[in-house]
C-alpha positions as a Python dict, from the first residue, in 0.01 Angstrom:
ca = {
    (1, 'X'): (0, 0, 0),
    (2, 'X'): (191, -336, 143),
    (3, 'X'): (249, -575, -129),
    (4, 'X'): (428, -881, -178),
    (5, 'X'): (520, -1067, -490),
    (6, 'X'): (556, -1430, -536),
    (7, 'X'): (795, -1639, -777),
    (8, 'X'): (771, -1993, -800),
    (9, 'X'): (1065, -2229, -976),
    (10, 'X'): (964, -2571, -1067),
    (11, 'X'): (1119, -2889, -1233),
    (12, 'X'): (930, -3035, -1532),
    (13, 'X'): (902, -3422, -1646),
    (14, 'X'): (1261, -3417, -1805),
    (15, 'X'): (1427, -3216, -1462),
    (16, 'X'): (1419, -2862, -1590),
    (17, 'X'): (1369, -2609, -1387),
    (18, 'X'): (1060, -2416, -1521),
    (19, 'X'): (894, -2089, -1352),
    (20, 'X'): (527, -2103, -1221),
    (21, 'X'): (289, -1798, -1257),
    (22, 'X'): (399, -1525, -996),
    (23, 'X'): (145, -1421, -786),
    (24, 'X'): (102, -1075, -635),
    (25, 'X'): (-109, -965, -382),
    (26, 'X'): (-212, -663, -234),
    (27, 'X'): (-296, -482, 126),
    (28, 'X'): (-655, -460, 28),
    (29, 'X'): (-724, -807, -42),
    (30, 'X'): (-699, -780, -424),
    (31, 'X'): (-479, -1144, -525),
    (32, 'X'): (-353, -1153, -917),
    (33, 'X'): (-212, -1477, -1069),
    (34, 'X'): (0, -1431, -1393),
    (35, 'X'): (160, -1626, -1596),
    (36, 'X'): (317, -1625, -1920),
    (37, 'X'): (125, -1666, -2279),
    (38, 'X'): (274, -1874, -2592),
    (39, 'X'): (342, -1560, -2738),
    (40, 'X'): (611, -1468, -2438),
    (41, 'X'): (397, -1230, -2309),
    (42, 'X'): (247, -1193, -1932),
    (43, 'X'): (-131, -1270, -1902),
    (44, 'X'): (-356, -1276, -1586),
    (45, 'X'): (-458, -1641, -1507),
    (46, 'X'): (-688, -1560, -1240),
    (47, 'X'): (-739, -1240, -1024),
    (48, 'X'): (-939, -1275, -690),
    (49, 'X'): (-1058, -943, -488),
    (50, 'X'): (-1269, -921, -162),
    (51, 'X'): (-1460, -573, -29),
    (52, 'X'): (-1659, -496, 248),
    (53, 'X'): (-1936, -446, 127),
    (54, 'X'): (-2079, -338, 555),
    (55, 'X'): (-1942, -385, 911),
    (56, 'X'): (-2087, -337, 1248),
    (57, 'X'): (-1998, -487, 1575),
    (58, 'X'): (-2224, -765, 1494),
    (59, 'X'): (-2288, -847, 1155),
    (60, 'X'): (-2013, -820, 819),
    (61, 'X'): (-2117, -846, 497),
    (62, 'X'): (-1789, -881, 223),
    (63, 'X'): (-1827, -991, -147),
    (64, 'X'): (-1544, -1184, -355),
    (65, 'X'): (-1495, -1209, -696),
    (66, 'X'): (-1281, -1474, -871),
    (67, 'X'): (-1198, -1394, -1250),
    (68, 'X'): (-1018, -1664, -1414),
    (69, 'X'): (-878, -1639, -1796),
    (70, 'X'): (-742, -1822, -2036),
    (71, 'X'): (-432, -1879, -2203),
    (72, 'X'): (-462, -1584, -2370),
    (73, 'X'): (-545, -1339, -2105),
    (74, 'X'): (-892, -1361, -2263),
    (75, 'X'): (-1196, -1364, -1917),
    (76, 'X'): (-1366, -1714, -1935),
    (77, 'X'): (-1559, -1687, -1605),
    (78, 'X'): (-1613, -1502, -1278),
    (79, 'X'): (-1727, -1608, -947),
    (80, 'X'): (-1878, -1387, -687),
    (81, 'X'): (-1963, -1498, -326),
    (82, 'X'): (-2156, -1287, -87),
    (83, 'X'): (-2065, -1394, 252),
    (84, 'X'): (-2266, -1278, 586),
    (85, 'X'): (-2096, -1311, 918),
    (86, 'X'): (-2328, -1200, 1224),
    (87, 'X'): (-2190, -1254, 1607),
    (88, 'X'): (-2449, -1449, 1797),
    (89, 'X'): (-2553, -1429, 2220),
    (90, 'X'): (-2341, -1666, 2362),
    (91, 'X'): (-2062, -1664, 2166),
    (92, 'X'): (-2266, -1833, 1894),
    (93, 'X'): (-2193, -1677, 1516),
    (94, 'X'): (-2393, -1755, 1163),
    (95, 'X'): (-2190, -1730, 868),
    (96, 'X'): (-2391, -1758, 545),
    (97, 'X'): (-2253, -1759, 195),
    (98, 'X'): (-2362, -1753, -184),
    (99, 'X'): (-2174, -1870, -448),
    (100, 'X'): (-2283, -1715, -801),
    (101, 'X'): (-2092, -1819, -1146),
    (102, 'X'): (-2140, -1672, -1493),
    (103, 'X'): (-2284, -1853, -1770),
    (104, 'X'): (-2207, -1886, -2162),
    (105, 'X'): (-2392, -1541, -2203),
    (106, 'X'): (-2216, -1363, -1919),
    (107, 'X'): (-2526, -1383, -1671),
    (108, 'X'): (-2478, -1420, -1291),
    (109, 'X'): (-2639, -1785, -1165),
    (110, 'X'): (-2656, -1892, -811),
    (111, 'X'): (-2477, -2211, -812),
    (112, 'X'): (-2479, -2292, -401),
    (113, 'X'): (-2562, -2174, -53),
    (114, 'X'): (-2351, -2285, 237),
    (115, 'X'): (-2430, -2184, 611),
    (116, 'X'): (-2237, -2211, 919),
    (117, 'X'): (-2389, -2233, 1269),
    (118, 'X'): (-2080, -2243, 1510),
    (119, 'X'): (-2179, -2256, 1916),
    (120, 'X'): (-1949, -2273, 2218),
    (121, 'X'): (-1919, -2619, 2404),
    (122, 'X'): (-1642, -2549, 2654),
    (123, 'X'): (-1385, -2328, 2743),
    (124, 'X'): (-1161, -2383, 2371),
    (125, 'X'): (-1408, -2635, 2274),
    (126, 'X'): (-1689, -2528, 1966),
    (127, 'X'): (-1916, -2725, 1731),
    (128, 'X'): (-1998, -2602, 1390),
    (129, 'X'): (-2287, -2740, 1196),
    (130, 'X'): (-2257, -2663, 824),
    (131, 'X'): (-2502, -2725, 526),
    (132, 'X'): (-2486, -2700, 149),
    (133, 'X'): (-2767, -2642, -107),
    (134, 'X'): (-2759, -2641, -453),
    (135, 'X'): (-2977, -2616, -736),
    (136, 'X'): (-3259, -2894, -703),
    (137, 'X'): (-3458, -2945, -1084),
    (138, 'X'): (-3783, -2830, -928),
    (139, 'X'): (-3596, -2513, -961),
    (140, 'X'): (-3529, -2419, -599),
    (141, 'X'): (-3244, -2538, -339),
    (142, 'X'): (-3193, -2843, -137),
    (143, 'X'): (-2935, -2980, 61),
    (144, 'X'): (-2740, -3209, -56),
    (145, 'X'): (-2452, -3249, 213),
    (146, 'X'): (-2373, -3153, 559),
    (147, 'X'): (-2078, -3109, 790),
    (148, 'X'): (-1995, -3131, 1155),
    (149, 'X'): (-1687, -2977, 1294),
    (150, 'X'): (-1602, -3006, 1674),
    (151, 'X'): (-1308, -2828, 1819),
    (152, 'X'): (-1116, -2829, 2112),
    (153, 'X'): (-799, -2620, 2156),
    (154, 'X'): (-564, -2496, 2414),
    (155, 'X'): (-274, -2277, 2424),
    (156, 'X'): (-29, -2519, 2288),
    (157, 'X'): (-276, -2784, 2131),
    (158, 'X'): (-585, -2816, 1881),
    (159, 'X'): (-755, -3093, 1787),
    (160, 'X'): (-1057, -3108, 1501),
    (161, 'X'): (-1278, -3369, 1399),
    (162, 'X'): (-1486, -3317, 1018),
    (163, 'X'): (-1740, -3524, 950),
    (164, 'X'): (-1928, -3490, 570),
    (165, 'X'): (-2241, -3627, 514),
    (166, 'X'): (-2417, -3680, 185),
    (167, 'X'): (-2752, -3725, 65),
    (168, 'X'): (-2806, -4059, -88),
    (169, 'X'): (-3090, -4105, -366),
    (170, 'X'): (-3348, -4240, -50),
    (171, 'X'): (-3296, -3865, 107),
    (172, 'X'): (-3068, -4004, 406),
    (173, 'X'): (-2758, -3834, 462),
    (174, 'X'): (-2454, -4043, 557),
    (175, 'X'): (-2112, -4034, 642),
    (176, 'X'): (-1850, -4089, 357),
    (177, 'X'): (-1568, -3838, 478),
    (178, 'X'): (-1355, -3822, 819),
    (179, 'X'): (-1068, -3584, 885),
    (180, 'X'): (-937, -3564, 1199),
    (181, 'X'): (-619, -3327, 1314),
    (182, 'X'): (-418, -3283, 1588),
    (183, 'X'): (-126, -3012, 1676),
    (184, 'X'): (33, -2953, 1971),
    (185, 'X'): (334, -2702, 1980),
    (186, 'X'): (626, -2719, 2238),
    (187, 'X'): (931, -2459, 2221),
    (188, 'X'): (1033, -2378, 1896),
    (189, 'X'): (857, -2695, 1813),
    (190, 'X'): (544, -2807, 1632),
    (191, 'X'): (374, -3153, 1580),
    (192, 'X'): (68, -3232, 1386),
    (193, 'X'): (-98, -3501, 1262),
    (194, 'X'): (-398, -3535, 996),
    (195, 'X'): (-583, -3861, 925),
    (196, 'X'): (-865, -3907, 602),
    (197, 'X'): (-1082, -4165, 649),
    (198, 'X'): (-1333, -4271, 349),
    (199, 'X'): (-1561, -4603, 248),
    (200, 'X'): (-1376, -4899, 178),
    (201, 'X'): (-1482, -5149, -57),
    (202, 'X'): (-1721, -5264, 176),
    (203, 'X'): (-1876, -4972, 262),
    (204, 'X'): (-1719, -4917, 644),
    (205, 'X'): (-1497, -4628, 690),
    (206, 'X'): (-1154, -4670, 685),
    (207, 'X'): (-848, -4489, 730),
    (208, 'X'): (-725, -4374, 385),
    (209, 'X'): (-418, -4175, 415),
    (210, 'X'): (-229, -3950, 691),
    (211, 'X'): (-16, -3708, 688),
    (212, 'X'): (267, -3658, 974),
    (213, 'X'): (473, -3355, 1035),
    (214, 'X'): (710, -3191, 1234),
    (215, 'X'): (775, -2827, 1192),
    (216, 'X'): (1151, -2651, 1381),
    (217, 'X'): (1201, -2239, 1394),
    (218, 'X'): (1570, -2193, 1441),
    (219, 'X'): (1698, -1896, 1617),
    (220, 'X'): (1755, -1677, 1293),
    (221, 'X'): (1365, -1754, 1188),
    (222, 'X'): (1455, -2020, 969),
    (223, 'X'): (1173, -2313, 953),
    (224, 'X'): (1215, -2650, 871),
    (225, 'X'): (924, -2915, 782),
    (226, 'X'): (935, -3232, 772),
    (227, 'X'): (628, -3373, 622),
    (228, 'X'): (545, -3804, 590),
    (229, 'X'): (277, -3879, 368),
    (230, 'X'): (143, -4237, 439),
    (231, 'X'): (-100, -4435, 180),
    (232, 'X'): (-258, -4778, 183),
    (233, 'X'): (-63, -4790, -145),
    (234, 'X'): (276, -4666, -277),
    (235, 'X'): (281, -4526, -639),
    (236, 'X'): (327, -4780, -908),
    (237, 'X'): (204, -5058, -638),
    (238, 'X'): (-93, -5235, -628),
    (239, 'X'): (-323, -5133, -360),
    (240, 'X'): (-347, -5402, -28),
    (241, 'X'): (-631, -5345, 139),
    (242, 'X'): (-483, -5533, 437),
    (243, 'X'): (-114, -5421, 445),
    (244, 'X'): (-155, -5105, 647),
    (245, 'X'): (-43, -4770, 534),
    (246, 'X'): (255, -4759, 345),
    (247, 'X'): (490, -4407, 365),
    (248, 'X'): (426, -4281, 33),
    (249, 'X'): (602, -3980, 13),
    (250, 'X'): (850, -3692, 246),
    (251, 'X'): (856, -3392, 161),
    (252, 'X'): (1138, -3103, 345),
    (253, 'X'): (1023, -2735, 296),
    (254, 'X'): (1260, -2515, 470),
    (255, 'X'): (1145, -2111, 470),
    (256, 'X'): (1460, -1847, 503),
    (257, 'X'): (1341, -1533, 572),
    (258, 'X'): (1580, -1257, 414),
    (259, 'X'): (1752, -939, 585),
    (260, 'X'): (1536, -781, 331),
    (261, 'X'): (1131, -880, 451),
    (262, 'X'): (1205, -1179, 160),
    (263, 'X'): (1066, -1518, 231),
    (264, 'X'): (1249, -1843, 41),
    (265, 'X'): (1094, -2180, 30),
    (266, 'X'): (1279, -2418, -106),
    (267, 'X'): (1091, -2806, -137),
    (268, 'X'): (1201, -3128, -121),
    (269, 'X'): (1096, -3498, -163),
    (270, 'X'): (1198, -3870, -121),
    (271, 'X'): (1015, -4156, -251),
    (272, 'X'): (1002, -4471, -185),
    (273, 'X'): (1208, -4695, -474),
    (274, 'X'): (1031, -4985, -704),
    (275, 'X'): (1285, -5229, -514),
    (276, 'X'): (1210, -5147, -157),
    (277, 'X'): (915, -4985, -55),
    (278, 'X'): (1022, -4946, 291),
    (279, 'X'): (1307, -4786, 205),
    (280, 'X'): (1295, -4380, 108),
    (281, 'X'): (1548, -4259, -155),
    (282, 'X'): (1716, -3954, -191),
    (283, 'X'): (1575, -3606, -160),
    (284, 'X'): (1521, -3427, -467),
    (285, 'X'): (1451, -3079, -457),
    (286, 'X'): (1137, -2978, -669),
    (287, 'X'): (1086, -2618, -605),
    (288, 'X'): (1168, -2280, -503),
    (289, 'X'): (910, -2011, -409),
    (290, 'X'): (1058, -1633, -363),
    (291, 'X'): (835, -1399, -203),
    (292, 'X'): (946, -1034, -162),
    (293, 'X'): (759, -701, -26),
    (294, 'X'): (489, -729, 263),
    (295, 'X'): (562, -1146, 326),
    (296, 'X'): (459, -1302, 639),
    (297, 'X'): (684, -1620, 658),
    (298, 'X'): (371, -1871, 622),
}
């Protein structure tokens, strides 16, 4: 079976390079985290597998568990989501899901239902209503947020609009989360954009962060990122409500794909400096991710 294994190098608080659990994952959707116990030896952190559980040409059930440990390879608590997928007239689909987590005694309990309810607007276009129950003390479900997604993408551009709603203590559901994205791809070239907006102070939305980047492929398959974080506040600065967003951080991830099927990623950052905010420092590289076996470059 295709497999790929994953090996990331970090630098700690005093600039050591330190290695991250490795990650392997296999061609049937089985995912194993593993890192490495006080006693030297190698422990699962968290292993996730998915199954299909049916499939016909309209309607997929698959189930996924999540086992996470701890630091001694010792199971603390699993996850399993039941997920429903059925294809609609119209183009329309319905994807429902349950989330179940196990207790102190090792019992299953149904933590949250989420459905989907995704319908064509336009040629590329779709709108996606999503809602979210969880456990209510009467003992059944209730909602207690909802989503709207609208979509509208071409062959070189997408743009997306999220908008969360919560249920207040009256029963009203309001806004209180905004992301909107944009890509648009030209050549070996690829642009996006994403913007977070949340309540101010006041209670209007406002634009909290955004991120800006700009993503090369060079001939050999080598991809460069360039990635500008902006913030209404710099770290160690005091928040301005009225200065405008501030460039917090850049980030550079190039990916090298090997002669081999290996991927590289090597990261990067510059920061702004105490003395001038405006002006980025040098790029310090923070990590280095091998993958090798069945990698797809992403």
């Amino acid at each position: 079976m295709a497999q790929s294994s994953t090996v990331a190098v970090s630098r700690d608080f005093n600039g050591n390079l330190t290695v991250e659990p490795r990650t392997t994952t296999s061609k049937d959707g089985a995912t194993t985290e593993i890192r490495q116990s006080l006693n030297g030896q190698l422990v699962p952190l968290e292993k996730n597998e998915t199954r299909v559980l049916s499939e016909s040409p309209t309607e997929k059930v698959t189930e996924t568990f999540e086992r996470k440990y701890d630091a001694a390879g010792q199971l603390v608590s699993v996850e399993r989501t039941l997920t429903t997928e059925r294809k609609m007239p119209g183009g329309a689909t319905s994807t429902s899901s349950s989330l179940s987590r196990s207790d102190v005694n090792g019992s299953m309990q149904e933590i949250e239902r989420k459905t989907v309810e995704t319908q064509p607007t336009g040629a590329g276009a779709t709108t996606s209503d999503v809602t979210i129950a969880k456990p209510s003390r009467n003992g059944g479900f209730e909602t207690v947020e909802k989503q709207k997604i609208t979509t509208a993408e071409s062959a070189n551009s997408k743009h997306q609009e999220q908008t969360v709603y919560l249920k207040t203590n009256s029963g009203d559901f309001v806004e209180t989360r905004r992301t909107v994205e944009d890509t648009k791809t030209a050549g070996d070239k690829t642009e996006s954009s994403q913007a977070n907006y949340e309540k101010d102070y006041v209670g209007r939305m406002a634009l909290l962060n955004q991120t800006i980047s700009t993503k090369t492929t060079s001939p050999d398959g080598e991809q460069t990122e360039e990635r500008n974080i902006y913030s209404i506040a710099s770290d160690g600065v005091p928040r301005d409500e009225h200065g405008g967003q501030k460039i917090k951080e850049q980030q550079i991830i190039v990916r090298t794909p090997g002669a081999d099927g290996s991927v590289t990623e090597t990261m990067s950052v510059r920061r702004p400096t105490l003395a001038d905010q405006s002006h980025l420092g040098p790029a310090t590289q923070i990590s280095q991710t091998v993958c090798t076996g069945k990698c797809d470059g992403k």
